[in-house]
ZANURO-58713 format. One record per residue (C-alpha): residue in one letter; z, x, y. Coordinates in nm, 2 decimals, always signed. Each point is the difference from the previous one (the first is absolute). Layout:
N
<atom guro="A" z="Z" x="X" y="Y"/>
...
//
This chain:
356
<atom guro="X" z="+10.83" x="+9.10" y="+7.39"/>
<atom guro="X" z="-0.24" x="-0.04" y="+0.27"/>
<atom guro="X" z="-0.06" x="-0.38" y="+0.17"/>
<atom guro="X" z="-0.36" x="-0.01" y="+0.18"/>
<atom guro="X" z="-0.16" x="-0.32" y="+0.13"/>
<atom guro="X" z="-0.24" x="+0.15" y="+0.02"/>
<atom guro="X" z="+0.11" x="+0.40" y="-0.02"/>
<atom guro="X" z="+0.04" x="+0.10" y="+0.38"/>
<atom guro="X" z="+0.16" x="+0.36" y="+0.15"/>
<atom guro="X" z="+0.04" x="+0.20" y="+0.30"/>
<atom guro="X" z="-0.14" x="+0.33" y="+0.03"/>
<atom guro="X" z="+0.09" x="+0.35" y="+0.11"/>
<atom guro="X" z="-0.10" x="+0.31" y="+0.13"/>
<atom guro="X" z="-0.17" x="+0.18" y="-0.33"/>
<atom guro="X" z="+0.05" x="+0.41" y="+0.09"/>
<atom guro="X" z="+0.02" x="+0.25" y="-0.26"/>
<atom guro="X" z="+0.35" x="+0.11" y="-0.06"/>
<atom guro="X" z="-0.03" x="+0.35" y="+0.11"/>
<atom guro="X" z="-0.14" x="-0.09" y="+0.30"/>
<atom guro="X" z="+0.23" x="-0.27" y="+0.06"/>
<atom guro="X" z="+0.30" x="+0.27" y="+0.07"/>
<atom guro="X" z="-0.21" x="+0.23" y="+0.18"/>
<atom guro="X" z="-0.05" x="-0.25" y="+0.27"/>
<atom guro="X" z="+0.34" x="-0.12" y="-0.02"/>
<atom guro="X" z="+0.13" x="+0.39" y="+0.12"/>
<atom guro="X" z="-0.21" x="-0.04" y="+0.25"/>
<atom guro="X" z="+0.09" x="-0.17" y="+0.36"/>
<atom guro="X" z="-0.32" x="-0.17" y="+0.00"/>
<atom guro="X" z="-0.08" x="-0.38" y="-0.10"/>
<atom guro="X" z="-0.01" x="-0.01" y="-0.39"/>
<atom guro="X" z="-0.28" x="-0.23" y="-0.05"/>
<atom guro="X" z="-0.17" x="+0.01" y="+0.33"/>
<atom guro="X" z="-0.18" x="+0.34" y="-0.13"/>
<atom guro="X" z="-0.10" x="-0.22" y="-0.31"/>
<atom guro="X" z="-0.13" x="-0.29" y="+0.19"/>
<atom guro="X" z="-0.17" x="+0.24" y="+0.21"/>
<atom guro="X" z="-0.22" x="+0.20" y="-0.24"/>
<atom guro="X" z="-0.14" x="-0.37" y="-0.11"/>
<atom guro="X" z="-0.02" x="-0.15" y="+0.36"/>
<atom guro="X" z="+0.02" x="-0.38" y="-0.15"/>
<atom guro="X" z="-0.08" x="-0.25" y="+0.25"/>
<atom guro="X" z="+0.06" x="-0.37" y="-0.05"/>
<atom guro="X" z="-0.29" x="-0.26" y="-0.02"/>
<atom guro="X" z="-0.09" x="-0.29" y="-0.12"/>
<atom guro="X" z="-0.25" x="+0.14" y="-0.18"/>
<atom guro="X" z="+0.26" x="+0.27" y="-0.18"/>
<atom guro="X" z="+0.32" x="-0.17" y="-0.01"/>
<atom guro="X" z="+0.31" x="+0.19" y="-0.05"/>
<atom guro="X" z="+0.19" x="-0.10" y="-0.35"/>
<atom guro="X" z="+0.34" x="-0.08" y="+0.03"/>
<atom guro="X" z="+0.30" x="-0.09" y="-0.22"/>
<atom guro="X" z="+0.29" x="-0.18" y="+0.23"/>
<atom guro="X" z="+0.37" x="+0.03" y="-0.16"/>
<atom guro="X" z="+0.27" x="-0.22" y="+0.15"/>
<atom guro="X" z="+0.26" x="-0.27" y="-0.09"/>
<atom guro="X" z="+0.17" x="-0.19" y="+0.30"/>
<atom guro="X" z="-0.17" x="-0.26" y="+0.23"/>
<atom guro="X" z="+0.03" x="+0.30" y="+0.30"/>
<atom guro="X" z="-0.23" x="+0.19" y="-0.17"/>
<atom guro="X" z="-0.27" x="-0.30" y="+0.00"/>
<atom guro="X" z="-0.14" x="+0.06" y="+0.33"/>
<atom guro="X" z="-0.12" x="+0.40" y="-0.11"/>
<atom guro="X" z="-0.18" x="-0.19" y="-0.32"/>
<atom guro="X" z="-0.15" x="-0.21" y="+0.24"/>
<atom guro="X" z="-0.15" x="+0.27" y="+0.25"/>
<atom guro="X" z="-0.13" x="+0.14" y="-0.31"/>
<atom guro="X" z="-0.14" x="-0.29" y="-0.20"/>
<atom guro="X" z="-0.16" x="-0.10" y="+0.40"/>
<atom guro="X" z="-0.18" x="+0.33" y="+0.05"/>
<atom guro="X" z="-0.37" x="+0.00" y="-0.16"/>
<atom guro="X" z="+0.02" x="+0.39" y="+0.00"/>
<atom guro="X" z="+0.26" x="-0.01" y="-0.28"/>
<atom guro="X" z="-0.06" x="-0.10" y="-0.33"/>
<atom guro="X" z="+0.33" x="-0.13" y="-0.14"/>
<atom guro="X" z="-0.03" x="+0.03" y="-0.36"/>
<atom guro="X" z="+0.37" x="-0.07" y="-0.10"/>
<atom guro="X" z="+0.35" x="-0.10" y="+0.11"/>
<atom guro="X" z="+0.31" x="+0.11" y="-0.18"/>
<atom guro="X" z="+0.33" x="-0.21" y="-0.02"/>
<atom guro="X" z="+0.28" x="+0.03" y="-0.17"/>
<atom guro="X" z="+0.05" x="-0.22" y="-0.34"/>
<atom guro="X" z="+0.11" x="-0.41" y="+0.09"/>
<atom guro="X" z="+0.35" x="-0.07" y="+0.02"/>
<atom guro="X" z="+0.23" x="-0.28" y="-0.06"/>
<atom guro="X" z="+0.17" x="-0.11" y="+0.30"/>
<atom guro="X" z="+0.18" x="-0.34" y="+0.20"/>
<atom guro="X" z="+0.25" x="-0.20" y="-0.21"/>
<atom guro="X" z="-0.26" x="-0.15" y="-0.28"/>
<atom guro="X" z="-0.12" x="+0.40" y="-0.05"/>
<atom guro="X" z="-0.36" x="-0.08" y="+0.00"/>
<atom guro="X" z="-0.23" x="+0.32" y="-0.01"/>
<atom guro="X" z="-0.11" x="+0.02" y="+0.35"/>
<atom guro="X" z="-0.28" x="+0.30" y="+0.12"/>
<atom guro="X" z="+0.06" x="+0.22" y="+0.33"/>
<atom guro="X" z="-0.18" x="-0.12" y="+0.31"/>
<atom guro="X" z="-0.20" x="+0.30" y="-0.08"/>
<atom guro="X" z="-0.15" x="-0.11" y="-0.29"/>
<atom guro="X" z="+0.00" x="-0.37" y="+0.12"/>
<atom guro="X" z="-0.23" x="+0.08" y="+0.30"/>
<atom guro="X" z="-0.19" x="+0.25" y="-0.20"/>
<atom guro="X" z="-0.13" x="-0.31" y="-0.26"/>
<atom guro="X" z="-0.06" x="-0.23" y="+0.28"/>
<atom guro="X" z="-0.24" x="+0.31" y="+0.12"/>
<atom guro="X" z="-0.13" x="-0.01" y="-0.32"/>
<atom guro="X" z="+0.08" x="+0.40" y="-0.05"/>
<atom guro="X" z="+0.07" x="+0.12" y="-0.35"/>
<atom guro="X" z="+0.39" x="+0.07" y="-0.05"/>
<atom guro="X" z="+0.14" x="+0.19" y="-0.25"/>
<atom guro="X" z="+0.40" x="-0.01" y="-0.04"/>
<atom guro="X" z="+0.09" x="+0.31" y="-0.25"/>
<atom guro="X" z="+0.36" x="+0.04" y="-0.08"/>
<atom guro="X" z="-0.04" x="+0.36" y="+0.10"/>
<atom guro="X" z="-0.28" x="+0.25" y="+0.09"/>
<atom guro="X" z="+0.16" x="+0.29" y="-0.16"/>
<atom guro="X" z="-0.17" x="-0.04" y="-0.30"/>
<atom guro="X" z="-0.37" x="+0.12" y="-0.15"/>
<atom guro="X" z="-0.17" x="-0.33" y="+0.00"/>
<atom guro="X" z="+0.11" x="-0.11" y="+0.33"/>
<atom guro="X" z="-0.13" x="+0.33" y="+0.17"/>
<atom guro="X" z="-0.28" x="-0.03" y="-0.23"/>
<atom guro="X" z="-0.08" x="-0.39" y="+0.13"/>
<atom guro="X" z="+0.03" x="+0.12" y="+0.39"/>
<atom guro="X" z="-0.21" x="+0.27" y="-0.10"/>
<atom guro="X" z="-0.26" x="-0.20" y="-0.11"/>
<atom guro="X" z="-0.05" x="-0.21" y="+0.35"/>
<atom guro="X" z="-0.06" x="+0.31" y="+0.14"/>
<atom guro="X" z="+0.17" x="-0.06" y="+0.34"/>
<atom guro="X" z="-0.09" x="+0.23" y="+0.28"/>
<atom guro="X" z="+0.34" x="-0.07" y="+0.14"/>
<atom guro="X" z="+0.38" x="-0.19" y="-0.06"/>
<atom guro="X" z="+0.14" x="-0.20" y="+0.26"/>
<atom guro="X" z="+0.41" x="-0.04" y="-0.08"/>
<atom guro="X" z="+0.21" x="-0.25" y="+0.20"/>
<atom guro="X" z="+0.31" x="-0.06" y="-0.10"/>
<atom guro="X" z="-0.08" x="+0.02" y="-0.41"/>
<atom guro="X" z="+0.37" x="+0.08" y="-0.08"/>
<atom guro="X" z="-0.10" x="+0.30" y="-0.21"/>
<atom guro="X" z="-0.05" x="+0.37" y="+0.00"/>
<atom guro="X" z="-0.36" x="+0.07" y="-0.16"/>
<atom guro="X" z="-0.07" x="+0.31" y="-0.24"/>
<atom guro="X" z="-0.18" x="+0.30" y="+0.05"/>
<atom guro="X" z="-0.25" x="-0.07" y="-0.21"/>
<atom guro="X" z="-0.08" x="-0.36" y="+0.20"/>
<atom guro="X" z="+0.03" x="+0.21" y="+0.32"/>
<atom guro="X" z="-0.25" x="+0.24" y="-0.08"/>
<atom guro="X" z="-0.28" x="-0.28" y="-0.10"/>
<atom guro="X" z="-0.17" x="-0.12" y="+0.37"/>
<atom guro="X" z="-0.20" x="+0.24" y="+0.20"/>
<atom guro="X" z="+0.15" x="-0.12" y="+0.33"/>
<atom guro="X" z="+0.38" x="-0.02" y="-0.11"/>
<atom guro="X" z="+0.28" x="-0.19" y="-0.08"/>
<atom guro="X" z="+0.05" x="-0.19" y="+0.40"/>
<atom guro="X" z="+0.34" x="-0.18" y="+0.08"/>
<atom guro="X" z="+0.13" x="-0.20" y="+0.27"/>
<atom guro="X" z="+0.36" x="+0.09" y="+0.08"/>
<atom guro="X" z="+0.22" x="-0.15" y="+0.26"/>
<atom guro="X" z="+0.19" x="+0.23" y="+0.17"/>
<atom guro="X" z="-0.10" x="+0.29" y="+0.17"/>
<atom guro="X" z="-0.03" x="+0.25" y="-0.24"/>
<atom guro="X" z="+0.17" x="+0.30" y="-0.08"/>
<atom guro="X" z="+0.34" x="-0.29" y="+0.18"/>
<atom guro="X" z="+0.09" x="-0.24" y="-0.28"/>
<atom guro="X" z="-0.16" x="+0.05" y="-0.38"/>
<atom guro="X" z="+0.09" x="-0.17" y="-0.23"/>
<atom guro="X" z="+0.06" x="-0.40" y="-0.14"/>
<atom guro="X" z="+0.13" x="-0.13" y="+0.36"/>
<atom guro="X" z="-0.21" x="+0.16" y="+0.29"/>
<atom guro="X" z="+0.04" x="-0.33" y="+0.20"/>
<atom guro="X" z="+0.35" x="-0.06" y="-0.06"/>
<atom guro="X" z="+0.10" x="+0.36" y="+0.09"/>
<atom guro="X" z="-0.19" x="+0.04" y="+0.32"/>
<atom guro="X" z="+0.17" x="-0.28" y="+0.11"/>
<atom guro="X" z="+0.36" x="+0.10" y="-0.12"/>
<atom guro="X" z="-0.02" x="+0.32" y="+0.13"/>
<atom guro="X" z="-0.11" x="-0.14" y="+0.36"/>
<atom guro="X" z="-0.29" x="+0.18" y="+0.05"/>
<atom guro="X" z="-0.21" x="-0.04" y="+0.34"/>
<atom guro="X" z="-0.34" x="+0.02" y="-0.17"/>
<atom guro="X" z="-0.17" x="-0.15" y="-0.34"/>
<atom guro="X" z="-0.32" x="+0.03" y="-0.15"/>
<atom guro="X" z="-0.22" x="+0.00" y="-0.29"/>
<atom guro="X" z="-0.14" x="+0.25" y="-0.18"/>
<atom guro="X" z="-0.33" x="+0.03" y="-0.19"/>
<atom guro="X" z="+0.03" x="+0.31" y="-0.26"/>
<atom guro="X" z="-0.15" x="+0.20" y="-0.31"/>
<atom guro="X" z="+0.20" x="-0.06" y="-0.31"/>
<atom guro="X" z="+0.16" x="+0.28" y="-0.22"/>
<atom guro="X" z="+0.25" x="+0.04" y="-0.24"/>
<atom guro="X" z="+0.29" x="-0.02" y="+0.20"/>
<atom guro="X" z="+0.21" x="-0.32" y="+0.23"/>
<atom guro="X" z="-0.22" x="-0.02" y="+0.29"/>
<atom guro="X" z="-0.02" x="+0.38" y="+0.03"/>
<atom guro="X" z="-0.43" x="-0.02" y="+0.04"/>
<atom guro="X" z="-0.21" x="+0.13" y="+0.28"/>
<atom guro="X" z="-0.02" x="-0.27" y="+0.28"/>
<atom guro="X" z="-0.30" x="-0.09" y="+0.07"/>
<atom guro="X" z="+0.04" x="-0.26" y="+0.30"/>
<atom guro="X" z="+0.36" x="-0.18" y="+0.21"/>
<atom guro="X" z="-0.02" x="-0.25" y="+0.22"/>
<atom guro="X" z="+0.36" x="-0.08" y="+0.19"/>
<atom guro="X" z="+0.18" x="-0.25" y="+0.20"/>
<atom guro="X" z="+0.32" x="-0.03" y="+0.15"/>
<atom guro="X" z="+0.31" x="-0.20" y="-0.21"/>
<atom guro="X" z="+0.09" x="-0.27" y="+0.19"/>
<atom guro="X" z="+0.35" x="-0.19" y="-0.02"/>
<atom guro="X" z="-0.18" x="-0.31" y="-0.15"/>
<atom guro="X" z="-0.15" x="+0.17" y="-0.29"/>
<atom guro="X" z="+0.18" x="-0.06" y="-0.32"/>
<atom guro="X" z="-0.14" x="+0.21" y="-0.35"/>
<atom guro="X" z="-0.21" x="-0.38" y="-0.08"/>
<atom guro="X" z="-0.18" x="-0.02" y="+0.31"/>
<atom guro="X" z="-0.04" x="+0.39" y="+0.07"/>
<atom guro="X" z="-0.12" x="+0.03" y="-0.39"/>
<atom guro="X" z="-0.28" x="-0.27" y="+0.08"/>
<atom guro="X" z="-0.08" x="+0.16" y="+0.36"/>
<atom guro="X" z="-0.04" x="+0.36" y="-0.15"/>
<atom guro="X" z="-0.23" x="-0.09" y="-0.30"/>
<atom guro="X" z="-0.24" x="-0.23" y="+0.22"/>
<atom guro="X" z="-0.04" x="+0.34" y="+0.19"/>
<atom guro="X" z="-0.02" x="+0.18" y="-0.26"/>
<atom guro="X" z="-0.28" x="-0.21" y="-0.14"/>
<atom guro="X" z="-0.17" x="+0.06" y="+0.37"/>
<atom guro="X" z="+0.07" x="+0.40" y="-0.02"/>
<atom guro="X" z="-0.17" x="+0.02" y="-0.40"/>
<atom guro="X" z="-0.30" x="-0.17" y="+0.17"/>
<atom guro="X" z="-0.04" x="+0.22" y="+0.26"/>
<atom guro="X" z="+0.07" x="+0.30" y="-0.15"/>
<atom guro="X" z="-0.18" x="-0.07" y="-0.37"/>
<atom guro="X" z="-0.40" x="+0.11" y="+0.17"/>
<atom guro="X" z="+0.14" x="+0.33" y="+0.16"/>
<atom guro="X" z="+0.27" x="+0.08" y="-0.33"/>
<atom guro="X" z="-0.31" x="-0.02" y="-0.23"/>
<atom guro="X" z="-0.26" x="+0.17" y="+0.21"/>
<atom guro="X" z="+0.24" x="+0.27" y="+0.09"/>
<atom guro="X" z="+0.05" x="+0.00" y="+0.37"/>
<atom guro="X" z="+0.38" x="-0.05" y="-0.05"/>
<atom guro="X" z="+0.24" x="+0.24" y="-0.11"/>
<atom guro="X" z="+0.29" x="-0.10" y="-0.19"/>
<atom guro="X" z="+0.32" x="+0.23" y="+0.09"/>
<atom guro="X" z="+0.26" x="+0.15" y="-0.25"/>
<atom guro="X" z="+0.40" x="-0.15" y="+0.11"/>
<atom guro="X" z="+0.25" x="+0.18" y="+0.17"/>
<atom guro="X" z="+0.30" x="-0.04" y="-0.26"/>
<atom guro="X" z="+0.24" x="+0.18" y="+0.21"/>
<atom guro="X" z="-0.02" x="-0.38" y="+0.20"/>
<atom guro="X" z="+0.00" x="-0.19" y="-0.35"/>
<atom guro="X" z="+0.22" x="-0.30" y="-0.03"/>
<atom guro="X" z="+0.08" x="-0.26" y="-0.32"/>
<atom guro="X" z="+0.10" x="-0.32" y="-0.03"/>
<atom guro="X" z="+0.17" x="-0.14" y="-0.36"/>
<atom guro="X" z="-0.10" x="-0.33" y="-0.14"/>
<atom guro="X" z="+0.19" x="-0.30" y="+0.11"/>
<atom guro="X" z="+0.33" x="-0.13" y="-0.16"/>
<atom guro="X" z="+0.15" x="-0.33" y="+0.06"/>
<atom guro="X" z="+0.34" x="+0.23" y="+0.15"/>
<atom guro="X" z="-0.20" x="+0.15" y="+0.29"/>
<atom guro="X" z="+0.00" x="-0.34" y="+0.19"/>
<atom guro="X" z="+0.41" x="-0.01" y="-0.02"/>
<atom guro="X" z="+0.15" x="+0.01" y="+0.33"/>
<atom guro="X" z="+0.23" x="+0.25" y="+0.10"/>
<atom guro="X" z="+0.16" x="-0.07" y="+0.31"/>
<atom guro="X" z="+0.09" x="+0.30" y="+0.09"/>
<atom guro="X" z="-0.32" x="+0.13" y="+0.09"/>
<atom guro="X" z="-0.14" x="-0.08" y="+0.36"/>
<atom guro="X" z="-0.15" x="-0.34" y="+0.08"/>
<atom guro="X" z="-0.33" x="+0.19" y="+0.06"/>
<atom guro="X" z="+0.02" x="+0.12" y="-0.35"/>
<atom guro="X" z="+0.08" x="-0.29" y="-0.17"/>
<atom guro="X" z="-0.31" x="-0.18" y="+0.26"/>
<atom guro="X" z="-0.25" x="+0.25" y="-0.15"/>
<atom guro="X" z="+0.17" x="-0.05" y="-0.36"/>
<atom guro="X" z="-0.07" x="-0.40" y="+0.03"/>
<atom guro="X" z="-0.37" x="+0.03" y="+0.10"/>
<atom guro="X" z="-0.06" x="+0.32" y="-0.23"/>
<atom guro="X" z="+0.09" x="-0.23" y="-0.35"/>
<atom guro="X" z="-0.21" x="-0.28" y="+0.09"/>
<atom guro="X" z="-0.03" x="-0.23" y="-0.14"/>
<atom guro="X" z="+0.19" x="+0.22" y="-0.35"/>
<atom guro="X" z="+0.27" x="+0.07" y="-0.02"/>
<atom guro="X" z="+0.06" x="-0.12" y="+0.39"/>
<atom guro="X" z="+0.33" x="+0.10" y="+0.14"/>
<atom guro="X" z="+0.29" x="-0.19" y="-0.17"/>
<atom guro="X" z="+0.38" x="+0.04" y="+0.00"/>
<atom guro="X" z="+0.25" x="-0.28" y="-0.12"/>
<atom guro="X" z="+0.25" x="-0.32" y="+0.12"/>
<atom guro="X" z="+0.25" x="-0.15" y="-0.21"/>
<atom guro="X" z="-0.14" x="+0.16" y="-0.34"/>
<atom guro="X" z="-0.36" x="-0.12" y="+0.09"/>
<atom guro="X" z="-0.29" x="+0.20" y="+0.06"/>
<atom guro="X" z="-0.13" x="-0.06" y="+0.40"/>
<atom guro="X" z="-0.31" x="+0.11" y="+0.11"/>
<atom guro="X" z="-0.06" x="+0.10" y="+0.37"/>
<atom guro="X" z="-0.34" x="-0.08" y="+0.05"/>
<atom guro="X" z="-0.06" x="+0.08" y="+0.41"/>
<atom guro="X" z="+0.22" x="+0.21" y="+0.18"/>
<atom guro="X" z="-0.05" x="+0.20" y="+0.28"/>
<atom guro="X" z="+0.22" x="+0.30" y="+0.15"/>
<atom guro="X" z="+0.25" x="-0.02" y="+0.28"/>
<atom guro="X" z="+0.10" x="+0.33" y="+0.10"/>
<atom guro="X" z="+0.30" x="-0.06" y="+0.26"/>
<atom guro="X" z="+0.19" x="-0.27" y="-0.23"/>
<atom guro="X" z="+0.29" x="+0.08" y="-0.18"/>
<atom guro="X" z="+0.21" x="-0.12" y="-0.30"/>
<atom guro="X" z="+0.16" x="+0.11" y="-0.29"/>
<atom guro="X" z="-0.28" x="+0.11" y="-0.29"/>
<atom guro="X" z="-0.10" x="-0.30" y="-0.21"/>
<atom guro="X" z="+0.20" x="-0.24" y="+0.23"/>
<atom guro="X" z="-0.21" x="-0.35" y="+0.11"/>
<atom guro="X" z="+0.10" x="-0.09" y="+0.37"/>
<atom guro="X" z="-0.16" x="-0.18" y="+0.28"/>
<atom guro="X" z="-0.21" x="+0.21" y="+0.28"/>
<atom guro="X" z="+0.11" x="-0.09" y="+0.34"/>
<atom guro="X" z="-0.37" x="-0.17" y="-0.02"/>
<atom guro="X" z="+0.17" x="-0.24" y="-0.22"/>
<atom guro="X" z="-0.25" x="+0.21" y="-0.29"/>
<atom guro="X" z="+0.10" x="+0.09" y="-0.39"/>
<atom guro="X" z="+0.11" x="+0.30" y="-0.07"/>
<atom guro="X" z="+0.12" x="+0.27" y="-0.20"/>
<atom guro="X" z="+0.14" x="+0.33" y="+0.06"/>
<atom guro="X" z="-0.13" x="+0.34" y="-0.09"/>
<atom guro="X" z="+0.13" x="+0.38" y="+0.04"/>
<atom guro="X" z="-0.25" x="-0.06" y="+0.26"/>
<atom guro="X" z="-0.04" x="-0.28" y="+0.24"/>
<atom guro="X" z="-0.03" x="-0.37" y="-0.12"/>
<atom guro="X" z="-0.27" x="-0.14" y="-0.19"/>
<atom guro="X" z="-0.15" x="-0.34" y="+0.09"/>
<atom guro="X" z="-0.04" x="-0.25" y="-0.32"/>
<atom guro="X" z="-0.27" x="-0.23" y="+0.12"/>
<atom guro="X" z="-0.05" x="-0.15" y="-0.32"/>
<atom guro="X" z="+0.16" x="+0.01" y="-0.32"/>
<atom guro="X" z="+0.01" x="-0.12" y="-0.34"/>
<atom guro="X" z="+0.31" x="-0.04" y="-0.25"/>
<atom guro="X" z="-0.05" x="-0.03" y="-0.37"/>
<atom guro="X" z="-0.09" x="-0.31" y="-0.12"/>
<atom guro="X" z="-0.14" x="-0.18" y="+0.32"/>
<atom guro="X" z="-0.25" x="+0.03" y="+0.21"/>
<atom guro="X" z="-0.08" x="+0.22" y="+0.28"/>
<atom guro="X" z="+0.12" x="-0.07" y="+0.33"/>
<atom guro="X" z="+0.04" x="+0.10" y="+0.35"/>
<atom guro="X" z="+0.34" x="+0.10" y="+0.15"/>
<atom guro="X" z="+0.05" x="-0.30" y="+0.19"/>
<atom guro="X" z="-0.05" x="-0.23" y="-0.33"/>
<atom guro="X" z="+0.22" x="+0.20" y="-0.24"/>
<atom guro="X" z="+0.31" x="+0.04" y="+0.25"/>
<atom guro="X" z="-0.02" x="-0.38" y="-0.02"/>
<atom guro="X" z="+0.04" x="+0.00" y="-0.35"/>
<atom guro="X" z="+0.20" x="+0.27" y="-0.01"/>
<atom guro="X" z="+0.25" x="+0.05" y="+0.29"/>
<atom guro="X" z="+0.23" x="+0.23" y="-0.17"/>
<atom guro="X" z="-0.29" x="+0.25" y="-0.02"/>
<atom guro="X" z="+0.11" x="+0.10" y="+0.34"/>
<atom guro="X" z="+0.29" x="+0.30" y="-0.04"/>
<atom guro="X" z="-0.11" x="+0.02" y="-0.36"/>
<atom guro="X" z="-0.01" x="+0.39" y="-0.15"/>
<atom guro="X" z="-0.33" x="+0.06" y="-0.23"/>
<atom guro="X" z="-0.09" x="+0.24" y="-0.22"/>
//
């Protein structure tokens, strides 16, 4: 059943099927020769309709750089349905949808698009294009066939490195050098469309998955902006993925933040910032979960894996199969978080103690 408040869809790139996978066998952009037959500029006076699709607060700031520009027409947003959450389970929307109202833009929140009369509702606004951030779900043939200028999606990772659920998290994990974000042409596959634009910056060792999430969809927003006038008018190509340098990530589970302390102290470092702030990296004392909240590597240490000593800086420790890693603060079950310092004090026999 569909839930519109007003009815409100994104739109795709609308290219006859058999034409569809002629392009697609060809190395050239898929809908750049589209856009280019129509040469569609953006104006005021001929605004560009546009369906946004999105969930999480991170994909606000791309709804904003749409509902901002005068040369788009943003007909609809689609969310997901309301859902109960917190401890009283009241129904709660996304930020998505909760930014879209105070914008006053139509939402519509089907339970699915793979049906007729939700293809048959987006076809009806008659979106020239679909802008997906972070929606949470694949979308049907038939949904991307309907806008002239595509299916668009802001991705962030560097694309073909890290499809999937957990770009973020993986680039991080794997200790890459470089991120990025990448704006790209939906298809039927997980992230397998043309890319159409990247912009990239280098990881640094304060990024965690929270902050980097936010830092790459802000940019992203900037990069949809920028590159929307020349994607529609045709002056940029959009260039099929080289899947001999695919990579996936797996959705998140609550086990991937367990430490194991036999893995390097570098590892278990990038582990830490890579599940926050979920699952976080985690390991146990005296039958109680602990959480390590900041740490930091230290290469030339050395103690016995899952060991807590004293650094000769006097610092909290533990060891790895791999140097030591600093605990700078730390939080056991049931209390509240606290930095090394504090918990030794309440804690003593911490120090010498064996987790996991």
């Amino acid at each position: 059943m569909l839930n519109c408040v007003p009815l409100a869809i994104t739109s795709f790139l609308k290219v006859p099927h058999e034409r569809l996978i002629r392009i697609y066998n060809q190395d050239i952009a898929l809908s750049t020769h589209f856009a280019r037959e129509s040469g569609r500029e953006l104006s005021t006076e001929n605004p560009l309709r546009a369906v946004f699709m999105g969930t999480p607060r991170f994909a606000v700031p791309a709804l904003d750089v749409l509902a901002s520009n005068p040369a788009v027409d943003l007909v609809g947003v689609y969310t997901p349905p309301d859902r109960r959450r917190g401890r009283g389970r009241v129904m709660e929307p996304s930020p998505v949808k909760a930014r879209a109202q105070q914008l006053e833009i139509p939402v519509c929140q089907p339970s699915t698009l793979r049906n007729p009369d939700a293809v048959g509702e987006l076809s009806d606004l008659k979106p020239e294009i679909i802008v997906v951030v972070a929606y949470g779900r694949l979308l049907p043939a038939e949904v991307l066939e309907l806008p002239r200028f595509g299916c668009v999606n802001l991705h962030p990772s560097l694309l073909p490195r890290h499809r999937g659920p957990s770009p973020v998290p993986g680039a991080i994990l794997s200790g890459d050098d470089t991120t990025g974000v990448t704006l790209m042409l939906l298809d039927e596959g997980m992230d397998t469309g043309p890319v159409i634009a990247q912009r990239s910056r280098e990881l640094r060792p304060d990024d965690d998955a929270e902050t980097l999430t936010d830092e790459l969809f802000r940019e992203g927003a900037l990069l949809l902006n920028e590159t929307l006038p020349g994607w529609v008018f045709g002056n940029i190509d959009a260039r099929r993925q080289d899947e001999n340098l695919a990579t996936y990530t797996s959705k998140m589970e609550r086990a991937d933040g367990l430490a194991d302390w036999d893995r390097s102290a570098e590892f278990l470092w990038r582990q830490q910032r890579a599940y926050t702030p979920w699952p976080g990296l985690h390991s146990a004392w005296e039958g109680k979960e602990l959480k390590l909240l900041e740490v930091s590597p230290l290469l030339d240490g050395r103690a016995e894996p899952g060991v807590v000593v004293r650094t000769d800086g006097d610092e909290l420790a533990v060891g790895t199969g791999e140097g030591l890693l600093m605990i700078r603060r730390l939080q056991l079950e049931g209390r509240r978080p606290a930095y090394s310092d504090d918990f030794i004090r309440g804690y003593p026999g911490f120090i010498g103690a064996r987790l996991g």
